[in-house]
C-alpha positions, 0 to 999 in steps of 0.5 A: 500500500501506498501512503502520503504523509503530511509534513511541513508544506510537503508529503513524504511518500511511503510503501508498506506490504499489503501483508503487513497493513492494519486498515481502520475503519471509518464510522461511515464511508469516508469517501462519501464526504466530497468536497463540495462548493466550499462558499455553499456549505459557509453561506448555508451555515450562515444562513440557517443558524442553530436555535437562534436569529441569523446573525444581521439580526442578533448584532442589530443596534450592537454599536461594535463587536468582536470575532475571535479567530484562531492563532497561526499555530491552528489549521482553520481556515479562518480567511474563507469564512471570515467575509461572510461574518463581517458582512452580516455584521455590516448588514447590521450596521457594526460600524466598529468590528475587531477581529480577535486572536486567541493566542492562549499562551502561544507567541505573537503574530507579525502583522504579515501572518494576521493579514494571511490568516483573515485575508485582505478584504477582512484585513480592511474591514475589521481591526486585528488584535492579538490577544494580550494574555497581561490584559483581562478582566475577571468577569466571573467563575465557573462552578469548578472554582475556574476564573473566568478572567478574559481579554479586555478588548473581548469583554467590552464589546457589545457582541461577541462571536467565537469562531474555530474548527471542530476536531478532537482534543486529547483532554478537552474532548473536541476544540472549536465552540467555546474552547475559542474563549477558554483557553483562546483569550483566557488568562494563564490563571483562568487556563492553569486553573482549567487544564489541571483537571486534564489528569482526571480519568474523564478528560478525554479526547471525544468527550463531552458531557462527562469531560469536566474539562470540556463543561468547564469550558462551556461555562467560561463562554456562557459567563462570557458571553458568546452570542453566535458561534462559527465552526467548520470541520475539515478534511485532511487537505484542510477542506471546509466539508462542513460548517455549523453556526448559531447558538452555542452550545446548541450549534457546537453540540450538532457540529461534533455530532457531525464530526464523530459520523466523519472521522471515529474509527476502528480496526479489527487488530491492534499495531505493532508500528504506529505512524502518524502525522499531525497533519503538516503545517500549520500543526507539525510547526512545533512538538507542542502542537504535534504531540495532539497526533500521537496522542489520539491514535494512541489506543490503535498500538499495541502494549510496547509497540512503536509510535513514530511522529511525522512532524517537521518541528520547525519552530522546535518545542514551541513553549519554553514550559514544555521544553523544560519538562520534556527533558525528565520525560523518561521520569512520569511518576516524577512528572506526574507528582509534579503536576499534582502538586503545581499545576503548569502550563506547558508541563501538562503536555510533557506529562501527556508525553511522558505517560505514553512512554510508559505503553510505548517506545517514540520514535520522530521523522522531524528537524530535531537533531538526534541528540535533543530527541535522545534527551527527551526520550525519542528516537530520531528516525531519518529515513522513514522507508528505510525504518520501516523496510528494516523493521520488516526485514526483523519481522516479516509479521510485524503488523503496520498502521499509518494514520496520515492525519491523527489529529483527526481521527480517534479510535474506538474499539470494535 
């Protein structure tokens, strides 16, 4: 069989013995998901939006208001949606629109990428902000005790809309709705107090009702207060396939709904060699982001079998929390006491990492060199054809799964 895995803007091409392959099995034919009109399946979200008014109508008499769009390190689409919602804005007469980045605790834009990421004629119409994470204000907390503490530009506006792309989230169950709010324009307070509830058993990926991640979330956008919602789910080329909008979390609940009938998947047996890719750029541009790849296809390995990550890396760790803590990654019932006793940003995801060591050996195809993929407890890989025709050669039997695109995708027994 013939793979081509994403990285970086390329594809790295790849042949694997039909003998030696594991197909999984999509909850429905995949294939029957065609791209269609990309500007059709937009204007109909737009144009039926989910328990509520359209949007010119919702933002009518609303002197000024802001969209929240994803940061750079994101694969949505933002600049192919975004007109749309600014011009229902001006059917509403919004003379003043800020367009929003949700940076989280990722690094600042230049003003090159904020104008790729929206496009020209959003870039005229709209101011573009990245978020200030020294600049929020508490405008409430959860019933987990989280502070809802968000950006000032967000919580004095009269309208807000949250906008992202549905995929699924190793702790957090699914992004998109109000994850554009919680940890997107959150303080490192308000996201360290959200995120340490990662470690509890119900914190995972395709979760919703009993993740306490997830619900906390979806009460840091009520205290909020989200008035529309925007999210599109993507195929592997970044495809706009779907889209939903309206009120949330109503919209979102039917998005993720769709999301499941598209991309949950299962296998008749378990692998020996796991390969997987983020998807290439822009989720392979650091470890910190690509890590979500490999920790989705996770259950399709078998107890100490191989995990490799296809992913470029090109901007390295991505967060300095993170790079620290991946140094003791070999050390999890270290880490993981840390992280009980301190909760910290970036460390959180060293422990995600380190925890699947304990099942698993990793092995990377990036830029990393072979001496920082040692000291975090990876094996460097620089051929990967080559891995995999000496793999076999050890093993004739060795059973193989390749998932082009595991940030997508999770895993579901049959």
């Amino acid at each position: 069989m013939h793979f081509s895995i994403p990285y970086a803007k390329q594809n790295i091409e790849i042949e694997v013995p039909d003998e030696n392959v594991i197909s999984f099995i999509f909850k429905q034919n995949k294939k029957k998901v065609m791209v269609l009109d990309e500007n059709k399946i937009i204007r109909e979200a737009i144009d039926n939006p989910v328990k509520t008014q359209k949007l010119s109508s919702l933002a009518c008499h609303k002197k000024n208001a802001c969209i929240l769009v994803s940061d750079i390190t994101r694969p949505c689409p933002s600049y192919k949606f975004l007109p749309y919602i600014i011009d229902e804005l001006k059917k509403a007469a919004v003379s003043d629109i800020k367009v929003l980045f949700g940076l989280g605790i990722h690094r600042k834009h230049t003003l090159d990428e904020k104008i790729k990421l929206v496009g020209g004629y959003v870039a005229e119409n709209a101011k573009l902000i990245d978020f200030d994470i020294g600049d929020t204000v508490l405008m409430g907390k959860t019933s987990f005790g989280t502070p809802v503490e968000i950006s000032r530009q967000a919580a004095s506006s009269d309208f807000l809309v949250a906008t992202g792309n549905i995929e699924y989230h190793y702790f957090a169950g699914y992004s998109g709705g109000a994850k554009a709010v919680m940890p997107g324009i959150c303080s490192r307070n308000s996201v360290s107090a959200n995120h340490k509830m990662m470690l509890r058993d119900s914190a995972v990926a395709a979760s919703f009702g009993s993740n306490p991640v997830r619900k906390d979330i979806e009460e840091a956008g009520k205290i909020a207060g989200i008035d529309f919602i925007f999210n599109v789910i993507l195929d592997d080329n970044k495809n706009i396939i779907a889209a939903i909008s309206g009120k949330n979390n109503e919209a979102f609940i039917e998005g993720i709904n769709i999301y499941d009938s598209i991309y949950e998947i299962s296998s008749s047996s378990k692998a020996d060699l796991m390969i997987t890719s983020p998807g290439g750029h822009p989720k392979d541009i650091n470890l910190y982001q690509a890590q979500k790849a490999i920790d989705n296809v996770k259950d399709i390995a078998k107890e100490g079998s191989i995990i490799l990550l296809v992913a470029a890396c090109t901007e390295g760790f991505g967060e300095d929390k993170f790079e620290e803590w991946m140094q003791k990654a070999s050390q999890y019932y270290l880490l993981y006491k840390r992280i009980n006793e301190k909760f910290v940003l970036g460390g959180h995801k060293a422990v995600a990492i380190s925890k699947l060591m304990t099942n698993a050996k990793l092995f990377a195809y990036s830029q990393f060199d072979k001496k920082t993929l040692n000291n975090i407890n990876f094996e460097k890989v620089d051929d990967l054809q080559d891995f995999i025709n000496k793999k076999i050669k050890k093993d004739k039997n060795i059973k193989i799964t390749v998932v082009t695109n595991g940030r997508y995708v999770k895993y579901k027994p049959k």
